[in-house]
ChimeraX commands (.cxc) that place a marker at each C-alpha (Angstrom):
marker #1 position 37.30,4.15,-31.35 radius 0.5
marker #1 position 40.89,2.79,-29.82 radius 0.5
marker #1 position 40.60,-0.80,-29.15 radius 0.5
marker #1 position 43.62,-2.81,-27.79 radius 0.5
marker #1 position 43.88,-6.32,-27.18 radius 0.5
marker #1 position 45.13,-7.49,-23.81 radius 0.5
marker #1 position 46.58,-10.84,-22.94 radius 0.5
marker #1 position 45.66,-12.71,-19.65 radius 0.5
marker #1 position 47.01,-16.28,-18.57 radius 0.5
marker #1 position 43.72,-18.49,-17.50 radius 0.5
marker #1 position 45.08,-20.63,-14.25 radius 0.5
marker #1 position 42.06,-22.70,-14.53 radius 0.5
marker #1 position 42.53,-23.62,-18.45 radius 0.5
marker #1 position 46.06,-22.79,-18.64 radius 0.5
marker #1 position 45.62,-20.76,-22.06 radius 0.5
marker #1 position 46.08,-17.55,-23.52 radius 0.5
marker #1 position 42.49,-15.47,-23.51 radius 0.5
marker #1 position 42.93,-12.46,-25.30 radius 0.5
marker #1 position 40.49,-9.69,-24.13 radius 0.5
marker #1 position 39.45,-6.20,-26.82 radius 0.5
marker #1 position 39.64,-3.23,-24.13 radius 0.5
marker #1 position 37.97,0.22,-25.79 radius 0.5
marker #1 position 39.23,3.63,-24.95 radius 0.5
marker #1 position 35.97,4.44,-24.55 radius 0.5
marker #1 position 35.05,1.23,-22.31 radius 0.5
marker #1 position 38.17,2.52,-19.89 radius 0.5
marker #1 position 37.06,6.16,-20.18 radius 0.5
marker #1 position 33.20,4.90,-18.84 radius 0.5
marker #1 position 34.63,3.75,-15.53 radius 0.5
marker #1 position 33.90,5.69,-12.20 radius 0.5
marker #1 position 36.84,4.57,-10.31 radius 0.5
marker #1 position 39.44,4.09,-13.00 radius 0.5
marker #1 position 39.16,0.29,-13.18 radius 0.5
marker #1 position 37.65,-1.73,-16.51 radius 0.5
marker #1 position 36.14,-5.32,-14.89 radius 0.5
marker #1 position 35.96,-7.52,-18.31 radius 0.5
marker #1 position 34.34,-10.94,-17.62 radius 0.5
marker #1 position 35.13,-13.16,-20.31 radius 0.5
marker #1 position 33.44,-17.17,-20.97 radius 0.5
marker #1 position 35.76,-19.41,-22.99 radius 0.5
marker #1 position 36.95,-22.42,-23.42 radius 0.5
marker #1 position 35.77,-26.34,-22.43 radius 0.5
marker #1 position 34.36,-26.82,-20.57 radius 0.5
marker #1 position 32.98,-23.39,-20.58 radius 0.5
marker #1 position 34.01,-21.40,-17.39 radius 0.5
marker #1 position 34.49,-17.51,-16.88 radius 0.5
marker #1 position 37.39,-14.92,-15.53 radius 0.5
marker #1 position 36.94,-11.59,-14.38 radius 0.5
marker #1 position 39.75,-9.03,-15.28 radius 0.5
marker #1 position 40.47,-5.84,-13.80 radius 0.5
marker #1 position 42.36,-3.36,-15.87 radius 0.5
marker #1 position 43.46,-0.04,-14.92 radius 0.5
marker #1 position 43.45,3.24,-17.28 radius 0.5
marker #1 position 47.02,2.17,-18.54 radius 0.5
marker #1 position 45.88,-1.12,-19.73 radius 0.5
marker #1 position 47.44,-3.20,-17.31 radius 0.5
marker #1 position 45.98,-5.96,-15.78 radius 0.5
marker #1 position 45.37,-5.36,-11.64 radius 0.5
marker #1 position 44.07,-8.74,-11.21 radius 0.5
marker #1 position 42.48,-11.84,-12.36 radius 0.5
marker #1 position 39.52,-13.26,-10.30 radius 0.5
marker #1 position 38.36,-17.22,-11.41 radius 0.5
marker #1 position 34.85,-18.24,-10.84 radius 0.5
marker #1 position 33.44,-21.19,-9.44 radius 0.5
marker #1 position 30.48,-21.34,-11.83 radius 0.5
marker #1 position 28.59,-19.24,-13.82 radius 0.5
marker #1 position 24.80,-18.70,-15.15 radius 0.5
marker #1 position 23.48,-17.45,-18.59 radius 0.5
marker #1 position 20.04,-16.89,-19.14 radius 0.5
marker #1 position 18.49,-18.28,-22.09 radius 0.5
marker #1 position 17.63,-15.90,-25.37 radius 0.5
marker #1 position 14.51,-16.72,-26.28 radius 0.5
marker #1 position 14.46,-17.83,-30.32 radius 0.5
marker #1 position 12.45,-14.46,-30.58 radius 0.5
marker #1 position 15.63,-12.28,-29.58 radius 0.5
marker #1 position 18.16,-14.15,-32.18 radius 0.5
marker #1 position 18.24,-13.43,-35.45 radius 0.5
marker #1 position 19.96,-15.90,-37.85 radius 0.5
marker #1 position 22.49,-14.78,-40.53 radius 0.5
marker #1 position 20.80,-16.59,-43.28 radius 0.5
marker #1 position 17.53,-13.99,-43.19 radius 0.5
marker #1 position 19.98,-10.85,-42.79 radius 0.5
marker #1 position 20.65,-8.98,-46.12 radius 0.5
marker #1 position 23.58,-9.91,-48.27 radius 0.5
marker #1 position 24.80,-6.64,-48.62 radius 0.5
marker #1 position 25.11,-5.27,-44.88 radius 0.5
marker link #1:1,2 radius 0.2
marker link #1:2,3 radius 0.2
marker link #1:3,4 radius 0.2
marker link #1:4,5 radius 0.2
marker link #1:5,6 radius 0.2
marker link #1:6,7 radius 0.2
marker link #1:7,8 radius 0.2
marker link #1:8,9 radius 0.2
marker link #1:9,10 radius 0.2
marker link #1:10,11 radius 0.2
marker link #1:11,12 radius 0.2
marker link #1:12,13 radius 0.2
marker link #1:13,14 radius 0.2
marker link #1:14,15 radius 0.2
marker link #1:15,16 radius 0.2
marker link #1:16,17 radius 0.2
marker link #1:17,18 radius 0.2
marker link #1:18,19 radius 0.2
marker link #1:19,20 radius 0.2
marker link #1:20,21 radius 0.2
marker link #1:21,22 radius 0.2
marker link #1:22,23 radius 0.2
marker link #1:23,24 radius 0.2
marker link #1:24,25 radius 0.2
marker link #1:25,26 radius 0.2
marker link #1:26,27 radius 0.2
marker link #1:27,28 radius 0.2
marker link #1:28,29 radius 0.2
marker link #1:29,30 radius 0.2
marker link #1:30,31 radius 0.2
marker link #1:31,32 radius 0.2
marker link #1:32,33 radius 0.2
marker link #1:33,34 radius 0.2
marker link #1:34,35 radius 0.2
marker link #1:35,36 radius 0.2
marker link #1:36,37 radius 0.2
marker link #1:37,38 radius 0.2
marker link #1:38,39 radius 0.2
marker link #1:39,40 radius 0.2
marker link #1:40,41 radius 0.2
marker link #1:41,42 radius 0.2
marker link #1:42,43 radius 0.2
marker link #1:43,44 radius 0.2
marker link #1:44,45 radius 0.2
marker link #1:45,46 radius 0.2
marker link #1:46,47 radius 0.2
marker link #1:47,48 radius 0.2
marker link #1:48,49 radius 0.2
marker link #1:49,50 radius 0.2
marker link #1:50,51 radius 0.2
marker link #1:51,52 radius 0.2
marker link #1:52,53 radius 0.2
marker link #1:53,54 radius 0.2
marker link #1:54,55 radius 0.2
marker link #1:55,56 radius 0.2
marker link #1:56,57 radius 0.2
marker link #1:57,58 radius 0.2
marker link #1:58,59 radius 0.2
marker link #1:59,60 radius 0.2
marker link #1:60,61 radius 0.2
marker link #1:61,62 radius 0.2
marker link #1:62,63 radius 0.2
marker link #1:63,64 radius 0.2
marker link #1:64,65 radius 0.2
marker link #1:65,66 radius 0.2
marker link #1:66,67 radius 0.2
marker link #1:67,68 radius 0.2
marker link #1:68,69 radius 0.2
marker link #1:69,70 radius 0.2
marker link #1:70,71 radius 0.2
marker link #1:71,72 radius 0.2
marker link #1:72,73 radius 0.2
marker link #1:73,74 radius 0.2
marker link #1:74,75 radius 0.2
marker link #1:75,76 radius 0.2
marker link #1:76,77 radius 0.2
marker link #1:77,78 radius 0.2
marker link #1:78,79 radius 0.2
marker link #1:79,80 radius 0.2
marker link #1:80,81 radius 0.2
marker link #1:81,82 radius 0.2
marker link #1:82,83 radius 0.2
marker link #1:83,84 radius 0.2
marker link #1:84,85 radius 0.2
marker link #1:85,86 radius 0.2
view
């Protein structure tokens, strides 16, 4: 799998949020364009960024809020009671 890194400017932050686009996550589009949300920094807040087939970014949309819903403890599974050797 081909996985390239591509840099977008958040206005809202004013950092550097670097986004890993897959080959196969560009090939999977119907109409050419890869929409990549990505939450980061603090307080927490979320872009959405539209790349075309060449890897360049079309456009950067900023959202006014956001909602996650909650994982239920049942869903998570904690490092500590994962194998040592995977």
């Amino acid at each position: 799998m081909d996985t390239s890194s591509v840099k977008v400017h958040c206005e809202k932050c004013n950092k550097s949020v670097e986004l890993a686009i897959t080959s196969e996550d560009l090939s999977s589009t119907q109409d050419g364009i890869l929409r990549v949300m990505m939450v980061h920094g603090g307080p927490p807040h979320a872009i959405v960024v539209y790349v075309d087939k060449n890897k360049r970014v079309r456009e950067i949309e900023y959202s006014d809020s956001f909602q996650m819903e909650e994982l239920s403890s049942s869903s998570v599974i904690q490092a500590e009671s994962l194998p040592s050797n995977l």
